[in-house]
C-alpha positions in Angstrom: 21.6 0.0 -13.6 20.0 3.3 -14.4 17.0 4.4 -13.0 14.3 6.4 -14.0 12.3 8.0 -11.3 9.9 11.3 -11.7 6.4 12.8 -11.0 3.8 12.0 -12.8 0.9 14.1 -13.9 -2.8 13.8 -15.4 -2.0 16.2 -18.0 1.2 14.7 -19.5 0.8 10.8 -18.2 -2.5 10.0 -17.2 -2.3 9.5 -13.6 -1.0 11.5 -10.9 1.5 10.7 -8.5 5.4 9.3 -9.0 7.0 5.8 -10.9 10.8 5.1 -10.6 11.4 1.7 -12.6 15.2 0.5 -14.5 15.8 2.0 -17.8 15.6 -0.1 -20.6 13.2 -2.3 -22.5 11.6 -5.3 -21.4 8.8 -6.7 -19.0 9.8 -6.2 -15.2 8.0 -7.3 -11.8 5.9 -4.5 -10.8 4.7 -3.0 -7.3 1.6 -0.7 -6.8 2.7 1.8 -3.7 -1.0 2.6 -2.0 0.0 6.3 0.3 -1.1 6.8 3.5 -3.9 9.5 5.1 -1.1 12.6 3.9 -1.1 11.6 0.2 2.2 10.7 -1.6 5.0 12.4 0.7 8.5 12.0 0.1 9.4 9.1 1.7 7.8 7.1 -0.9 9.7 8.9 -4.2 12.5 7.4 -2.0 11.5 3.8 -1.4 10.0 4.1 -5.2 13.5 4.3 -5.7 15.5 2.1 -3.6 12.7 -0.4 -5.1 14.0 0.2 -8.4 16.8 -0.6 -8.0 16.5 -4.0 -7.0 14.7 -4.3 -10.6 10.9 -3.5 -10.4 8.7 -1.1 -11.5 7.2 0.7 -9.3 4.3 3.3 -9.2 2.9 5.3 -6.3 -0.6 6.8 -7.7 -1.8 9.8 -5.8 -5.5 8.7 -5.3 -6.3 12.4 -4.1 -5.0 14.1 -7.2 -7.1 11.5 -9.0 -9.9 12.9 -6.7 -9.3 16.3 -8.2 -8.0 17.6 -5.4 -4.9 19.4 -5.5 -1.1 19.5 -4.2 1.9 17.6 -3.9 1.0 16.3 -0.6 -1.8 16.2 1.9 -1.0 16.4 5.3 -3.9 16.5 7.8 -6.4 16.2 4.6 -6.6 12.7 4.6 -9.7 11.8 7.5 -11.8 14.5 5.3 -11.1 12.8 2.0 -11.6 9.7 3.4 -14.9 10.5 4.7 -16.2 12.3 1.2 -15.2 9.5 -1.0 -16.1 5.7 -0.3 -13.9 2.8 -0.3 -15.7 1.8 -4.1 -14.1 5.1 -5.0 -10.6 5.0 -3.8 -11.3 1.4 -5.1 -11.6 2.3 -8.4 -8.9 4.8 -9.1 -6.8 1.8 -7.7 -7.4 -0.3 -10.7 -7.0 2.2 -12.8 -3.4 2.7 -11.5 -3.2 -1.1 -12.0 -3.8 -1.1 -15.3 -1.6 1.8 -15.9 1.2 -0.6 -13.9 0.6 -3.6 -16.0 0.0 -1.8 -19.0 1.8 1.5 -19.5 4.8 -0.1 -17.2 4.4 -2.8 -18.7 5.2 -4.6 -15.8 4.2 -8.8 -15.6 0.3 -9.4 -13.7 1.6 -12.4 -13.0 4.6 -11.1 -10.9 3.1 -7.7 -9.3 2.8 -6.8 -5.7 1.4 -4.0 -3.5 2.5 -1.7 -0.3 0.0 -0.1 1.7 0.4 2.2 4.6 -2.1 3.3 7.4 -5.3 3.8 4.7 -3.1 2.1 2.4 -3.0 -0.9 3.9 -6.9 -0.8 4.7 -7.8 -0.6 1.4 -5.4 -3.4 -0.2 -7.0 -6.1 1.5 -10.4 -5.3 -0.8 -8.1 -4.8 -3.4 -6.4 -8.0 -3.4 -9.3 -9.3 -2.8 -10.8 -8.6 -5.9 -7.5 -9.1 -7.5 -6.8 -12.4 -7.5 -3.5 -12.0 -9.7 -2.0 -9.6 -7.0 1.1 -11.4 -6.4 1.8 -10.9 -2.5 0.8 -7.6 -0.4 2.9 -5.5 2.4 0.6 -3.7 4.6 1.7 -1.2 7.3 -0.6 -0.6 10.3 -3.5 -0.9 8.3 -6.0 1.1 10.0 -8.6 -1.2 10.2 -10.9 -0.7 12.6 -13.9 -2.4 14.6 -16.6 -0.8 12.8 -20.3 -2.4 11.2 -20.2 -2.4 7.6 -21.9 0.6 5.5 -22.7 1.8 2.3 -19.5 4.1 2.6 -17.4 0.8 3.8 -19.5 -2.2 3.0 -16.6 -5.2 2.8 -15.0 -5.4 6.5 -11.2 -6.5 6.6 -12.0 -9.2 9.2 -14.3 -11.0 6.4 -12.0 -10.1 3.5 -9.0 -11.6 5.1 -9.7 -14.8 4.9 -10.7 -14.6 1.0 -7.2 -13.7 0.3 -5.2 -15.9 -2.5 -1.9 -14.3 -2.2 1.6 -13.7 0.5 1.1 -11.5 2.9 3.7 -9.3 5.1 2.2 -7.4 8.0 3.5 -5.1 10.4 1.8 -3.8 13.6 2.5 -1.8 16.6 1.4 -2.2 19.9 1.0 1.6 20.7 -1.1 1.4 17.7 -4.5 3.9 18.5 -6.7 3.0 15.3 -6.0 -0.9 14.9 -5.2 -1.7 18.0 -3.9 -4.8 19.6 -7.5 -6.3 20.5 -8.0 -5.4 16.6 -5.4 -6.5 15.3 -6.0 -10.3 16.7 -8.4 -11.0 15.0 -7.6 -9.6 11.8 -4.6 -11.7 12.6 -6.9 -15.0 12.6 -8.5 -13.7 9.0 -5.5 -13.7 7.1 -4.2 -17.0 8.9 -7.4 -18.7 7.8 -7.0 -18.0 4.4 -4.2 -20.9 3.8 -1.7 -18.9 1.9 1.7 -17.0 3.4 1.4 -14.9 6.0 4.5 -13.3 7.6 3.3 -11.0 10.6 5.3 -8.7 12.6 4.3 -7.1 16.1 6.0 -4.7 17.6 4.9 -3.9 21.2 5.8 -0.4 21.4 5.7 0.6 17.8 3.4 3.7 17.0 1.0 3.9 14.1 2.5 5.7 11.7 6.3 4.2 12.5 6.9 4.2 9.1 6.6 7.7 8.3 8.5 10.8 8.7 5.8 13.1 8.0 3.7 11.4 10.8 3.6 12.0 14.8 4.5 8.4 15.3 7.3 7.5 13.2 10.0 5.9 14.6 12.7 5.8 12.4 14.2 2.6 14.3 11.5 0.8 13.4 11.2 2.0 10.2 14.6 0.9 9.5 14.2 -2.3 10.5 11.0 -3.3 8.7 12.9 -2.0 5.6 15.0 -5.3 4.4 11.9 -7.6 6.1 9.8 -6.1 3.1 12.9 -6.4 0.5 13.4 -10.4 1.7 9.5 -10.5 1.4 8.8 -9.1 -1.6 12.1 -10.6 -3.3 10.9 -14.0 -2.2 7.4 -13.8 -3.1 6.7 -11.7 -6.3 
């Protein structure tokens, strides 16, 4: 199988950020890759691509280039954009990186997932929310935390949880220092209570930010052994 895999900009594509999906003609199963608070870094060109290859297309839309701000990545950016643009806004360049999944990709509605990481994850559960067709979700960490609602952040994970009509694969840490454990239970009974699959992994010494190279929690241990968890999931569900 050959696979395509390259950046993506504005200018020549209409949305910035990086796809990798199997050569060839032909609708596929699709995956929407929502980056973390340091924009897309490199680990996700490579899981775009190790996701590839087990046949979908896969697209990892840099929400901060489709901010206007600039640069391949954005490490230590990301509590600043976060707290200039509102969850409606990174909400809505994530449907329009939808529709350029399901439509440009031409990748199948009916059979398209989403990853999240740290923010990521947070702001999938709106999404798929108000994305019934999302197939199934895979949320690092989301950094949910125990916060009233506001204009900036009006929909609160804990309500939104249970709304949820799709799979779900979480992962949590217990050295986790923005959703921490007395968060995460909760949130925990939200996602049970909404009556469809939940897989749900706790770590007790995993770190926020496990995942991630680029952050001062990963853990590559960890990382490596959430990695065919999310394959088994998503090959399963989607």
């Amino acid at each position: 199988m050959t696979i395509v895999a390259r950046m993506l900009t504005l200018e020549a594509d209409g949305i910035p950020g990086y796809a990798a999906y199997p050569d060839g003609a032909g609708q596929r199963p699709g995956i929407l890759m929502v980056h973390h608070a340091h924009g897309v870094t490199a680990d996700y060109k490579i899981d775009a691509y190790r996701l590839a290859s087990l046949g979908f297309n896969v697209l990892a839309p840099s929400l901060f280039n489709m901010f206007g701000i600039p640069g391949t990545t954005h490490i230590g950016l990301g509590a600043d954009l976060q707290a200039k643009h509102s969850d409606s806004e990174f909400l809505g360049k994530l449907d329009e990186a939808w529709l350029y999944l399901t439509g440009r990709m031409k990748s199948d509605p009916a059979r398209t997932a989403a990853i999240g990481h740290c923010m990521g994850g947070r702001l999938l559960i709106p999404f798929a929310a108000d994305h019934p067709q999302v197939r199934a979700i895979v949320l690092y960490y989301p950094s949910v935390r125990d916060e009233p609602e506001t204009s900036h952040r009006p929909r609160h994970a804990f309500h939104l949880a249970k709304t949820l009509k799709c799979a779900s694969l979480v992962f949590c840490g217990g050295k986790d220092f923005i959703a921490t454990p007395a968060i995460q239970g909760p949130l925990w009974q939200s996602f049970i209570a909404n009556g469809q699959p939940v897989e749900w992994h706790f770590f007790s010494d995993a770190n926020h930010g496990f995942r991630h190279p680029d952050n001062d929690g990963f853990q590559p241990h960890y990382a490596d052994l959430a990695w065919p968890i999310v394959t088994d999931f998503l090959q399963r569900r989607v």
